[in-house]
MIZA-250843 format. One record per residue: residue number from 1; residue in one letter; x, y, z of N, C-alpha, C in turn. Coordinates in steps of 0.001 Angstrom, whole numbers. Example, Ala and Ser with C-alpha at 12.3 -4.5 7.8 and 13.67 -1.06 7.14 Angstrom:
<r 1; 'A'; <13190; -5690; 7800>; <12300; -4500; 7800>; <13200; -3300; 7800>>;
<r 2; 'S'; <12850; -2250; 7080>; <13670; -1060; 7140>; <12900; 30; 7870>>;
END
This chain:
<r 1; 'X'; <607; -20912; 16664>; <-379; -19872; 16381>; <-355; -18783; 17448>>;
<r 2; 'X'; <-576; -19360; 18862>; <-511; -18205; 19570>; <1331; -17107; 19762>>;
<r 3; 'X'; <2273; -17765; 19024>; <3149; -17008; 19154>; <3100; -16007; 17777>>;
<r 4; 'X'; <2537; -16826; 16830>; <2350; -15772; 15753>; <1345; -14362; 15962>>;
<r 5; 'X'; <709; -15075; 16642>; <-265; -14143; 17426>; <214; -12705; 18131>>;
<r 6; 'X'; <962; -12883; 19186>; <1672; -12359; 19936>; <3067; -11279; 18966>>;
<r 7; 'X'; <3196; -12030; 17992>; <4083; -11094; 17013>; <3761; -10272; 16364>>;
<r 8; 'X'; <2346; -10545; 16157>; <1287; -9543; 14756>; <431; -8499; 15922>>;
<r 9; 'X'; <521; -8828; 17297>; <-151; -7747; 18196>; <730; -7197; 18588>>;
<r 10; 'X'; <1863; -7705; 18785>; <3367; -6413; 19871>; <3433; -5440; 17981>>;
<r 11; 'X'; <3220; -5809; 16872>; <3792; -4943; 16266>; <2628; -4415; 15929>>;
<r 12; 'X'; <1490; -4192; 15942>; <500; -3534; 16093>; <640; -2185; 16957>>;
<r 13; 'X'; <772; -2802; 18361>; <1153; -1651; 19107>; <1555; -1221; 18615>>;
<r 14; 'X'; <3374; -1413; 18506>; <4267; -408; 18080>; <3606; 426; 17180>>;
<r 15; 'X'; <2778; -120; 16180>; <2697; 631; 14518>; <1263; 1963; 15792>>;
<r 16; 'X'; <480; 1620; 16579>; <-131; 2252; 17351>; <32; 3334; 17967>>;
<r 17; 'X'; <1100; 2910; 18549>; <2221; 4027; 19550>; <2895; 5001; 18671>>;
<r 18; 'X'; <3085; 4620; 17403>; <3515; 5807; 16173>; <2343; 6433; 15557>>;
<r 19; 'X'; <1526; 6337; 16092>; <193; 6487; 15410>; <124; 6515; 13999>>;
<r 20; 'X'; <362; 5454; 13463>; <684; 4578; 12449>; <-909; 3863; 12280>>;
<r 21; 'X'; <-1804; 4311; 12261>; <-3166; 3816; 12565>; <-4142; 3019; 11622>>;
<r 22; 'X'; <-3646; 3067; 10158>; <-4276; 2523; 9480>; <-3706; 929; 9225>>;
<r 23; 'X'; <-2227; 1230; 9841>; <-1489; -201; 9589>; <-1715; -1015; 10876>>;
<r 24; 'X'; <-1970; -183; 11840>; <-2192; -844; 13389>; <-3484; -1510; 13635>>;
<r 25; 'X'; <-4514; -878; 12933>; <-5672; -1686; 12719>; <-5903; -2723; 11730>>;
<r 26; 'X'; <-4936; -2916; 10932>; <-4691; -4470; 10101>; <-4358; -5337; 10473>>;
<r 27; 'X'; <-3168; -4816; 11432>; <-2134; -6094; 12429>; <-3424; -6329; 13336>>;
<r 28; 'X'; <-4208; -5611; 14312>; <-4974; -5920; 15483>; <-5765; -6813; 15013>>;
<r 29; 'X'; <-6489; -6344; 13604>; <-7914; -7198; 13161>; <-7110; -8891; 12583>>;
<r 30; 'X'; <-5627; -8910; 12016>; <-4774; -10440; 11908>; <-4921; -10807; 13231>>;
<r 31; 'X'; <-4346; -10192; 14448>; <-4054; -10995; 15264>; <-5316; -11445; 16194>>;
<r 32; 'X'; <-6125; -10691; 15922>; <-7526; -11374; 16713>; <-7738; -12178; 16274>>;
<r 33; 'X'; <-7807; -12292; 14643>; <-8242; -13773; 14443>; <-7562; -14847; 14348>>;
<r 34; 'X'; <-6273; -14846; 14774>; <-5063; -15659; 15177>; <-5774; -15930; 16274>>;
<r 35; 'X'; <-5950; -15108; 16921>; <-6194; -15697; 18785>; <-7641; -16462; 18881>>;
<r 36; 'X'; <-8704; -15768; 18339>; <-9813; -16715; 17967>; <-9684; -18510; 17231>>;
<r 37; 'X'; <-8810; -17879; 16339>; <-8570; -19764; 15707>; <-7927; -20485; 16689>>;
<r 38; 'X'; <-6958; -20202; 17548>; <-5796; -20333; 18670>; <-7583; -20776; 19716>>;
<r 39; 'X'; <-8235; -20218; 20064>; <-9271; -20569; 21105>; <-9680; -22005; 20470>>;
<r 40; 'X'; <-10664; -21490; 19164>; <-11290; -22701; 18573>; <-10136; -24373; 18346>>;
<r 41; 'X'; <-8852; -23918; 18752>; <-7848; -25154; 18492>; <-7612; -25580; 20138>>;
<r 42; 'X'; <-8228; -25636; 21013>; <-7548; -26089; 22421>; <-8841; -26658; 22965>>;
<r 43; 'X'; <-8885; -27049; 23632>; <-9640; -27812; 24353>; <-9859; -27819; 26053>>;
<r 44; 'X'; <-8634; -26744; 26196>; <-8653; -26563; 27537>; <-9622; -25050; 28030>>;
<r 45; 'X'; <-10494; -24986; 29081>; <-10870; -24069; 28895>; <-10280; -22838; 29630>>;
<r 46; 'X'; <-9578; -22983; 30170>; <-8951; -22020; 30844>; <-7861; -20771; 29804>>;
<r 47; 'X'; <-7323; -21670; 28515>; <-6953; -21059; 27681>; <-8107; -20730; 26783>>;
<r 48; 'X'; <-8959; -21333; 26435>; <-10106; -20345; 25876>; <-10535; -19350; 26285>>;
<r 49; 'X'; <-10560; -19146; 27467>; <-11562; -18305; 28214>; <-9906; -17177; 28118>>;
<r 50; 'X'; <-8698; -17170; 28338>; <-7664; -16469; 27704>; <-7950; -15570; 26719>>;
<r 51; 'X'; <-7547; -16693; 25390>; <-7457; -16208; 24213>; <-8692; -15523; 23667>>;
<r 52; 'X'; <-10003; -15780; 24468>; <-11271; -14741; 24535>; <-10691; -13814; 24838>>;
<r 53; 'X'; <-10192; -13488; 25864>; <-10576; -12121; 26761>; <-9237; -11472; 26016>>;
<r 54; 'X'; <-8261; -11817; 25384>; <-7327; -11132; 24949>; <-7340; -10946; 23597>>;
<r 55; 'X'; <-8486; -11388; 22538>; <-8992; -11141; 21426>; <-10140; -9677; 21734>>;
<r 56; 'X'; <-10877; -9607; 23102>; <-11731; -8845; 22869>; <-10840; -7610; 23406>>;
<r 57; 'X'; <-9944; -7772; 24366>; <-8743; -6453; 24260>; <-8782; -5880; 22917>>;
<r 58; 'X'; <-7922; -6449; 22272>; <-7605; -6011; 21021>; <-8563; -5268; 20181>>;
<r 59; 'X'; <-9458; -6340; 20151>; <-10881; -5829; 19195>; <-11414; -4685; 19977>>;
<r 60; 'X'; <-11636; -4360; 20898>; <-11933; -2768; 21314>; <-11333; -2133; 21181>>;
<r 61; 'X'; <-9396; -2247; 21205>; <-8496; -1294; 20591>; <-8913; -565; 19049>>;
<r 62; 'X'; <-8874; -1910; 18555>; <-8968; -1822; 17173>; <-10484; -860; 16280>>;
<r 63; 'X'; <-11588; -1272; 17369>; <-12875; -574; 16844>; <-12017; 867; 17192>>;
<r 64; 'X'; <-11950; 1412; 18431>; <-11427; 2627; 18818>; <-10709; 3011; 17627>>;
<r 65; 'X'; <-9592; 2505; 17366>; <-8951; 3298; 16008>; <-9597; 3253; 14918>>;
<r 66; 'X'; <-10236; 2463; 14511>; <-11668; 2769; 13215>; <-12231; 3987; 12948>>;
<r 67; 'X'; <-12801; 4187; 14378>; <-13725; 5377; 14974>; <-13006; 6395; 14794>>;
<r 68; 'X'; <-11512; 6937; 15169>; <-10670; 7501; 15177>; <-9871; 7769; 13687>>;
<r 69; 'X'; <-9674; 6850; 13156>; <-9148; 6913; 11658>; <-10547; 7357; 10852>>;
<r 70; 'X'; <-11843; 7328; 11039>; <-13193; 7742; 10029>; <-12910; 9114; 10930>>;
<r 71; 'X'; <-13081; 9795; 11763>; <-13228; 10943; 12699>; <-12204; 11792; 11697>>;
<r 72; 'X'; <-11076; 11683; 12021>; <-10231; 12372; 11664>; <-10424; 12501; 9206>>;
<r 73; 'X'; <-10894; 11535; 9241>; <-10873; 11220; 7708>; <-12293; 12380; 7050>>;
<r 74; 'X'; <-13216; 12362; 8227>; <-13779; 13050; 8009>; <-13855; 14628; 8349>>;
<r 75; 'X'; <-13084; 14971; 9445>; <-12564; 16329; 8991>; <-11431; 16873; 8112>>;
<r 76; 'X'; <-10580; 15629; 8000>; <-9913; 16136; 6805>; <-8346; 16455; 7575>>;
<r 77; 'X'; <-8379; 15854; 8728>; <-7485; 15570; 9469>; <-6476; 14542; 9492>>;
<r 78; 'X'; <-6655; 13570; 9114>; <-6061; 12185; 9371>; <-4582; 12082; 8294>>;
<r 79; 'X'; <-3402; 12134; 9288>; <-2151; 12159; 8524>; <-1015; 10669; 9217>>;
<r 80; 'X'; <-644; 10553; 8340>; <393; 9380; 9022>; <1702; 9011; 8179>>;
<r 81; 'X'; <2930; 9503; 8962>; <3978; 9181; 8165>; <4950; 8419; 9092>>;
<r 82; 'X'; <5046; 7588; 7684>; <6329; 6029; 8014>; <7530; 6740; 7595>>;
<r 83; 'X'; <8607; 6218; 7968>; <9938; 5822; 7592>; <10374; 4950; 7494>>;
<r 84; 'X'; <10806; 4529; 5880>; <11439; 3433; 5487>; <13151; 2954; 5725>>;
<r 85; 'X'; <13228; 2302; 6328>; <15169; 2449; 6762>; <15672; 1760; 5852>>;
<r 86; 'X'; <16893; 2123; 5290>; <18049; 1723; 4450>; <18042; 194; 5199>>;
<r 87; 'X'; <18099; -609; 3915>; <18112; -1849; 3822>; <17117; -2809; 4321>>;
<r 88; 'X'; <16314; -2003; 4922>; <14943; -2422; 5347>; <14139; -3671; 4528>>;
<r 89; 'X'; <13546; -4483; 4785>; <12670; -5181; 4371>; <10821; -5004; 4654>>;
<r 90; 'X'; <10247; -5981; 3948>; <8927; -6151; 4358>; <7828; -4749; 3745>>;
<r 91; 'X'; <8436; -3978; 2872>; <7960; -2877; 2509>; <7059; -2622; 1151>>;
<r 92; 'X'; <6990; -4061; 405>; <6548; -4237; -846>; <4938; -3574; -1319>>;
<r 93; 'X'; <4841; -3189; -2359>; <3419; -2707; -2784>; <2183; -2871; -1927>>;
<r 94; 'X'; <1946; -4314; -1584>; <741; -4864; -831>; <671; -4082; 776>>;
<r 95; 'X'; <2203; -4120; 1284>; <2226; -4089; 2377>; <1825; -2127; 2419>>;
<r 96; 'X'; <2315; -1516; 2125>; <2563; 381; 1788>; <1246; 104; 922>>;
<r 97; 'X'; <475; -262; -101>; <-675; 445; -432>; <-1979; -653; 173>>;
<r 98; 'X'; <-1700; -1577; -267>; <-3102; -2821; -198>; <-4264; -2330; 1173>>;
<r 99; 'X'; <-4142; -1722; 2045>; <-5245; -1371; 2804>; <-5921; -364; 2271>>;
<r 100; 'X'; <-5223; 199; 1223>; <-6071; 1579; 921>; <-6678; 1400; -566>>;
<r 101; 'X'; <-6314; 194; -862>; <-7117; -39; -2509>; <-8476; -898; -1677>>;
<r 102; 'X'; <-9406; -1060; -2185>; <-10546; -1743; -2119>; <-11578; -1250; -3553>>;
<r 103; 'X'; <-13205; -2010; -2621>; <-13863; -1676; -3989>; <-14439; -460; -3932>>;
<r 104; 'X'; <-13924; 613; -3550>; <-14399; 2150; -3561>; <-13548; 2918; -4497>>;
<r 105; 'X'; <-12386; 2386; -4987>; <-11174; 3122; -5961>; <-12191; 2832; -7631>>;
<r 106; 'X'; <-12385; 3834; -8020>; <-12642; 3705; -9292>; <-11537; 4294; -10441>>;
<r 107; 'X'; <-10472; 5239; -9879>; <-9912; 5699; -10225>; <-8053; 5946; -9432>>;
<r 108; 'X'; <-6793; 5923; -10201>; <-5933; 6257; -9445>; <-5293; 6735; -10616>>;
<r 109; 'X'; <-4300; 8161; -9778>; <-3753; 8998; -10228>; <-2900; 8864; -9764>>;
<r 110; 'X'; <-1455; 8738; -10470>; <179; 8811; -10216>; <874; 9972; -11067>>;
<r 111; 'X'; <1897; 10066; -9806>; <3084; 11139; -10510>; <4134; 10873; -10074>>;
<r 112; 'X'; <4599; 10484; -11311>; <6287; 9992; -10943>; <7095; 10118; -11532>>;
<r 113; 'X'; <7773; 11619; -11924>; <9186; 11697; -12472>; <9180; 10561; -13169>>;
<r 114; 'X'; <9977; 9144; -12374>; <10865; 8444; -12829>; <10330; 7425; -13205>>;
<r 115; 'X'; <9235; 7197; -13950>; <9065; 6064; -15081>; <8898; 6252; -16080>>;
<r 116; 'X'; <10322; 5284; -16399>; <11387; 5344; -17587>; <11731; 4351; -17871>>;
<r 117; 'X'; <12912; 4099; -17008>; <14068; 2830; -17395>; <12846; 1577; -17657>>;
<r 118; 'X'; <13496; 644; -17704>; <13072; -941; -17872>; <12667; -1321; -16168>>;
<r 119; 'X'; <13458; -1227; -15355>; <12744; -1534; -13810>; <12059; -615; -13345>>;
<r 120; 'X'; <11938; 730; -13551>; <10594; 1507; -13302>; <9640; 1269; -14020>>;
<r 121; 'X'; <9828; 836; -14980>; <7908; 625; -16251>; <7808; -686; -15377>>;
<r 122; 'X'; <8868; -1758; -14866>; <8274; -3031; -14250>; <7708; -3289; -12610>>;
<r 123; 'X'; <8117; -1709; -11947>; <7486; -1314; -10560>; <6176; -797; -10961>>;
<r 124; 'X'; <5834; -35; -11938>; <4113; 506; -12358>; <3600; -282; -12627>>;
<r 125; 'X'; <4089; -1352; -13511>; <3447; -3036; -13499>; <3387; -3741; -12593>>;
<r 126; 'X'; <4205; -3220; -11286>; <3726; -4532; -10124>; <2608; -3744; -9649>>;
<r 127; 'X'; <2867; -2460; -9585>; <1613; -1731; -8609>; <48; -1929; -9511>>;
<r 128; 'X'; <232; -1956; -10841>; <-714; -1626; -11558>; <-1754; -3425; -11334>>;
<r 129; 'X'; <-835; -4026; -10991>; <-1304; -6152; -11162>; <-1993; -5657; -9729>>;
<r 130; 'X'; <-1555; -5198; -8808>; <-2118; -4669; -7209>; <-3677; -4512; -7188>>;
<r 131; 'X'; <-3370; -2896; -8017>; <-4495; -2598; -7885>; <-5382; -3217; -8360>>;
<r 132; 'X'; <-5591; -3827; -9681>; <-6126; -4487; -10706>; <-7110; -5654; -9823>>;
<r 133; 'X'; <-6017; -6195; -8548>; <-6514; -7592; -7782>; <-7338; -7018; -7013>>;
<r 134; 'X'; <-7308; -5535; -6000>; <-7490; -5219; -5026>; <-8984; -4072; -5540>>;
<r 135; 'X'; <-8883; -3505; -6705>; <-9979; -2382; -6616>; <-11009; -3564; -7963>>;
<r 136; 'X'; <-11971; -3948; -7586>; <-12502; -4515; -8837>; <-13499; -3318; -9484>>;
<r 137; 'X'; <-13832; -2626; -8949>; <-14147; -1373; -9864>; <-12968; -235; -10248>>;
<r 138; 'X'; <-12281; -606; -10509>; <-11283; 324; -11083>; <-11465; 311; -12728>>;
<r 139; 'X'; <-11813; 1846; -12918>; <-12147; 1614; -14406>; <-10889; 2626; -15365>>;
<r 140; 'X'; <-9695; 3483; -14314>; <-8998; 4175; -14914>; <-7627; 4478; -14220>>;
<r 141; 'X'; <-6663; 4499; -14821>; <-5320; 4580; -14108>; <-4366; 5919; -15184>>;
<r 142; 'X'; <-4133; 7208; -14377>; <-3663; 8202; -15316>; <-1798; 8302; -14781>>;
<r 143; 'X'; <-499; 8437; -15647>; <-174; 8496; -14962>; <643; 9853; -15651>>;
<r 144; 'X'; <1528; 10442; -14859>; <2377; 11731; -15277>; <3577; 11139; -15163>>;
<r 145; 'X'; <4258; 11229; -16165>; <5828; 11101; -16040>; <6425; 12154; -16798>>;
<r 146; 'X'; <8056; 11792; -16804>; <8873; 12191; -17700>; <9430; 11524; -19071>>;
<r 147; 'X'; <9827; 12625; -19967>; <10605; 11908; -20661>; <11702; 11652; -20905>>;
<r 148; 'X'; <11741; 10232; -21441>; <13265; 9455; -21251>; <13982; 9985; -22437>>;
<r 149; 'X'; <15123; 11018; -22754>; <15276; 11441; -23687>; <16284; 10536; -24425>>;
<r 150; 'X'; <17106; 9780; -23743>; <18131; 9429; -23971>; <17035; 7441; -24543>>;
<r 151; 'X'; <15850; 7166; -24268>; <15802; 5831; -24502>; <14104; 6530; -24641>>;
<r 152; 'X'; <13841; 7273; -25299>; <12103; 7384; -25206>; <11596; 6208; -26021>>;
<r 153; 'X'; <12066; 5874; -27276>; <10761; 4899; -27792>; <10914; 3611; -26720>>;
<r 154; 'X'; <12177; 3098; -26321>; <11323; 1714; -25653>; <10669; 2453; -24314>>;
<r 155; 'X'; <11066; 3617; -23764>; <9707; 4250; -22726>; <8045; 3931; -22972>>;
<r 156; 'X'; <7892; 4354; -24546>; <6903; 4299; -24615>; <6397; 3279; -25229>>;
<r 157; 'X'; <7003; 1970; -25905>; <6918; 1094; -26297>; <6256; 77; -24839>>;
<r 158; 'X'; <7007; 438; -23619>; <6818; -649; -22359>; <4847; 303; -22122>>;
<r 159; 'X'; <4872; 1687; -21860>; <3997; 2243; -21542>; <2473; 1869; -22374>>;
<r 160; 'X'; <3232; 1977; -23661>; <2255; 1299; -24429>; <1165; -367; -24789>>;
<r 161; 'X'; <2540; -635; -24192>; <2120; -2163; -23896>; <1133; -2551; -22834>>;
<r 162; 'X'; <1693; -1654; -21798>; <492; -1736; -20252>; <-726; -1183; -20616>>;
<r 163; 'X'; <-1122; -210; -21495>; <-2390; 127; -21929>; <-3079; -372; -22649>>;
<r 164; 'X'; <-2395; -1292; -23656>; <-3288; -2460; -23972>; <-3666; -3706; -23349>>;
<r 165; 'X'; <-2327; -3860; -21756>; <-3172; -4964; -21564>; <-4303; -4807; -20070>>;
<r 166; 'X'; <-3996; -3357; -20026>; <-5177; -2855; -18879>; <-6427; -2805; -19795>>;
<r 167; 'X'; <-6485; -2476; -20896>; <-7581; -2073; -21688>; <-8419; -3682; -21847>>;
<r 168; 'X'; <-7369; -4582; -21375>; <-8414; -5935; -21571>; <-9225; -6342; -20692>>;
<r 169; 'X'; <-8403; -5269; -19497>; <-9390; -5597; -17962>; <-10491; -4576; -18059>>;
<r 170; 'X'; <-10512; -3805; -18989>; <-11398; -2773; -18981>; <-11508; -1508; -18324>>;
<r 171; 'X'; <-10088; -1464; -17957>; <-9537; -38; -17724>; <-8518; 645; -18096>>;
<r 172; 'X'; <-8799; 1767; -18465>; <-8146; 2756; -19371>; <-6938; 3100; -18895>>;
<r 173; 'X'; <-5829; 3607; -19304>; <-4349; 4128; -18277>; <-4265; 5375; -19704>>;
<r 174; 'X'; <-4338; 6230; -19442>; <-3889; 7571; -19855>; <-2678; 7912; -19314>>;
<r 175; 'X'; <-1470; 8489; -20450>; <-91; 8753; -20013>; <386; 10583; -20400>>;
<r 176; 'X'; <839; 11472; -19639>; <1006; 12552; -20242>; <2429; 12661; -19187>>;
<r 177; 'X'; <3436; 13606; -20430>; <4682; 13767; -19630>; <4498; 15285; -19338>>;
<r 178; 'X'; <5518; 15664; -18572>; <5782; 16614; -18289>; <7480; 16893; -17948>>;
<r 179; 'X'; <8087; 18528; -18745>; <9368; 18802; -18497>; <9646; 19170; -16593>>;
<r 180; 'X'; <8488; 19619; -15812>; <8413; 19989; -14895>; <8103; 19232; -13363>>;
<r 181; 'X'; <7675; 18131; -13734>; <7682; 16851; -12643>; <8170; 16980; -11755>>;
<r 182; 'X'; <7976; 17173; -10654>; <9207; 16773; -9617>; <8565; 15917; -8489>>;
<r 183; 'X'; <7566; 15900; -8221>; <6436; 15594; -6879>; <6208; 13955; -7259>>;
<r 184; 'X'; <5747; 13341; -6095>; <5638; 11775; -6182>; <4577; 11731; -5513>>;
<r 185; 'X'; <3582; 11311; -5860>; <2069; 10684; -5311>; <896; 10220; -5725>>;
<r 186; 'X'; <637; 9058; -5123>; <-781; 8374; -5911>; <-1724; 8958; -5402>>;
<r 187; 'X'; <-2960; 9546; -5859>; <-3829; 9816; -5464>; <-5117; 8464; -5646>>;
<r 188; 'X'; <-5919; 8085; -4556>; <-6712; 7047; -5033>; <-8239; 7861; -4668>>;
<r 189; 'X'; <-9491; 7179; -5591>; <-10898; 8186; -5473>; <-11312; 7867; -4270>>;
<r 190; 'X'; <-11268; 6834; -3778>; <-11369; 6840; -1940>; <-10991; 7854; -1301>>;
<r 191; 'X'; <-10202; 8899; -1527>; <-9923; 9961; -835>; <-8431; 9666; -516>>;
<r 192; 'X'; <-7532; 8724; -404>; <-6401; 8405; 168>; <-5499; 9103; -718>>;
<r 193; 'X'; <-4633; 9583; -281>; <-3105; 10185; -1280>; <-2076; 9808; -864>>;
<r 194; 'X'; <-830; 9113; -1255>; <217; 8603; -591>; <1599; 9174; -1105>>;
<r 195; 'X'; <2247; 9669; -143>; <3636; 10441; -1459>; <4410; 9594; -403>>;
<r 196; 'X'; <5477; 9407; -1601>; <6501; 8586; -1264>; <7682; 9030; -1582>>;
<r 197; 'X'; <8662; 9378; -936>; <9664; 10355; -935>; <10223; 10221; -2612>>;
<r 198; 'X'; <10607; 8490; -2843>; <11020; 7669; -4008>; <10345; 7818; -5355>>;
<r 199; 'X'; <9048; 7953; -5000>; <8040; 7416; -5736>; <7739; 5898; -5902>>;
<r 200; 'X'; <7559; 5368; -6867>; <7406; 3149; -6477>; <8786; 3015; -6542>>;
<r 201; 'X'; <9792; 3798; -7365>; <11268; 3106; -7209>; <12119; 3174; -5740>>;
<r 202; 'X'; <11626; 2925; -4585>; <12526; 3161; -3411>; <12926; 1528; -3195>>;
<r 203; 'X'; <13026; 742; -3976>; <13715; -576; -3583>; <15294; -476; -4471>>;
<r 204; 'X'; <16462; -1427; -3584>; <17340; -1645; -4085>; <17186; -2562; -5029>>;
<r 205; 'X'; <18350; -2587; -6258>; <18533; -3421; -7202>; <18906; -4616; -6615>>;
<r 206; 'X'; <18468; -5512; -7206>; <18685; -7213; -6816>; <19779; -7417; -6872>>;
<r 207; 'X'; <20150; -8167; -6116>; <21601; -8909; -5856>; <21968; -10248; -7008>>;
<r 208; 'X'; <21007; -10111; -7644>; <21133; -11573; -8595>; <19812; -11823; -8947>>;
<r 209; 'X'; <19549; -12607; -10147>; <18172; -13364; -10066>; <17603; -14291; -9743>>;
<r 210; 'X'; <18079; -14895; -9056>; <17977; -16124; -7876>; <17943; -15923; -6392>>;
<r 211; 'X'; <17894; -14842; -6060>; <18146; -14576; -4749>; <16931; -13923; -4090>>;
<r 212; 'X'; <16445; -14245; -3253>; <15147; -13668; -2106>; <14950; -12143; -2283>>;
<r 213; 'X'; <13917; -12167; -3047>; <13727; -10810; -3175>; <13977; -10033; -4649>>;
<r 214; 'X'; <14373; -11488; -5660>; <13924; -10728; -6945>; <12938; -11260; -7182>>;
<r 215; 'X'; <11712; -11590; -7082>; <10738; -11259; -7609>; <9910; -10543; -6423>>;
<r 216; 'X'; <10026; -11546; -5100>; <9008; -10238; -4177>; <9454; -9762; -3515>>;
<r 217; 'X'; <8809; -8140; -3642>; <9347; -7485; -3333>; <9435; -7053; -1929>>;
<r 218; 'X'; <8887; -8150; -797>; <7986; -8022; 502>; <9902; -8018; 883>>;
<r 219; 'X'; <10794; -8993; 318>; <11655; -9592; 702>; <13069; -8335; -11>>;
<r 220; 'X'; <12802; -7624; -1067>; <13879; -6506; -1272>; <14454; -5735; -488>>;
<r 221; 'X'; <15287; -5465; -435>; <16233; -4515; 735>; <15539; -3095; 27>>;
<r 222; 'X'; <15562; -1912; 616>; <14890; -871; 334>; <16226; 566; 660>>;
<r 223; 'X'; <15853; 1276; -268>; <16263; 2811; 234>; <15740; 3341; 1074>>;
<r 224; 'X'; <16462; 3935; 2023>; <15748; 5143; 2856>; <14506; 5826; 2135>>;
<r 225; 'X'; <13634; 6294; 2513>; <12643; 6629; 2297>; <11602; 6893; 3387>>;
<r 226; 'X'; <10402; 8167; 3530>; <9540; 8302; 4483>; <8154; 8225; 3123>>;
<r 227; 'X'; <7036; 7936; 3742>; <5890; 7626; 3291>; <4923; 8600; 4158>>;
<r 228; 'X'; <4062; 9852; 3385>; <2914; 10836; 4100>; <1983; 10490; 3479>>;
<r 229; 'X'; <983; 10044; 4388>; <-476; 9238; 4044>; <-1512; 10100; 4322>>;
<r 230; 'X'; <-1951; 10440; 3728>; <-3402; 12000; 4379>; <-4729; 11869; 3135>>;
<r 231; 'X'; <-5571; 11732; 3770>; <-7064; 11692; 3240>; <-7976; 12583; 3264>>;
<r 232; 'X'; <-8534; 13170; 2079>; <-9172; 14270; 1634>; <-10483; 13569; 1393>>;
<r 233; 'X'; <-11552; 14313; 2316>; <-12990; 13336; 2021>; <-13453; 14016; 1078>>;
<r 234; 'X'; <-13249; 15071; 256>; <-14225; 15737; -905>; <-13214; 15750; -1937>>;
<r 235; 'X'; <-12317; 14515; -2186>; <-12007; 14030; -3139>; <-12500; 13541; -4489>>;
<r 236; 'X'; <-13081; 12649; -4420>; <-14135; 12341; -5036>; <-14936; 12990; -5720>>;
<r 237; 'X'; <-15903; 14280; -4813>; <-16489; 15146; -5420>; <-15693; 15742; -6468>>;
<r 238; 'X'; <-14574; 16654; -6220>; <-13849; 17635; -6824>; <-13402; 16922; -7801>>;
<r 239; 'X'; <-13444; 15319; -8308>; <-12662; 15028; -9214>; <-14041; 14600; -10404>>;
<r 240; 'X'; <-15385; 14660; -10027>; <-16404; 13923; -11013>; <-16713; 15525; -11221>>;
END
């Protein structure tokens, strides 16, 4: 535990030191409570009185960037961009959106050129199972694409299918194409917007279907790709 510990706080920093801040305060708030369970498991007190004082490090780091990530969120300041490296791992849906879905998303807006093929309608379906787990008030999902000229009915045959079975969770997915598309970004009613150079397709094709990383995608090798994260607090307003 305490080395897992020690792995989920050195990469905290790092994600810190890039001012990478919304991901640095996920790793800090894991690894404190690594180091807290790590206290409550020893018996010695000299390592308690440790793994105290190096949990409450952290946890003052971590309030500090809170304070700092709402500051900036509320002037309308707060920007943060990743780079994804060729062949990269660990980059899957949960990891790139899951801090920014909660129960404040009532709504998310996508634009993505490229859902089309058969493995792009099945990347809007992994993101769409995401959100579904992560926003329980989510009552609407719109998205913009293109059209597949060369394969449109099963386009809209797969598209069609996801709207009936969102419609069982009780949220709506509205689809409109456009000849003019070019831009990639989710917008969520929390205020968060995420463009992704790729759009959801920046993972490589599987090596097989048996192999680490066809189904999760935490474990897929990835395309190059950068990720710009920026939050608009009168989001919300401008969209009711």
């Amino acid at each position: 535990m305490e080395n897992a510990a020690a792995s989920i706080l050195k990469r905290a920093v790092e994600m810190d030191n890039n001012k990478q801040y919304t991901m640095a305060l996920v790793l800090y708030q894991e690894g404190v409570q690594i180091l807290l369970d790590s206290r409550k498991e020893t018996k010695d007190e000299t390592r308690q009185k440790y793994f105290c004082a190096k949990a409450s490090e952290y946890l003052d780091r971590a309030e500090k960037i809170k304070i700092l990530i709402e500051t900036q969120k509320a002037s309308g300041t707060y920007r943060e961009l990743i780079r994804i490296e060729k062949d990269s791992t660990g980059h899957g849906y949960n990891t790139v959106f899951g801090r920014f879905l909660d129960a404040k998303v009532t709504y998310i807006d996508i634009e993505d050129p490229y859902i089309r093929a058969f493995y792009q309608c099945q990347n809007l379906l992994r993101f769409c199972e995401l959100a579904v787990r992560k926003c329980p008030a989510l009552s609407k999902i719109s998205l913009i694409t293109t059209i597949d000229s060369d394969d449109k009915n099963n386009q809209i045959t797969r598209l069609e299918e996801l709207k009936e079975s969102l419609s069982s969770h009780l949220i709506s997915f509205d689809v409109k194409f456009s000849d003019t598309l070019h831009d990639r970004q989710i917008v969520l009613s929390n205020g968060w917007i995420i463009k992704i150079g790729r759009g959801l397709n920046y993972f490589k094709a599987s090596n097989g279907k048996f192999v680490l990383g066809a189904c999760d995608l935490e474990l897929r090798p990835c395309l190059e790709t950068t990720i710009d994260i920026f939050h608009k607090s009168q989001l919300t307003k401008d969209n009711t």
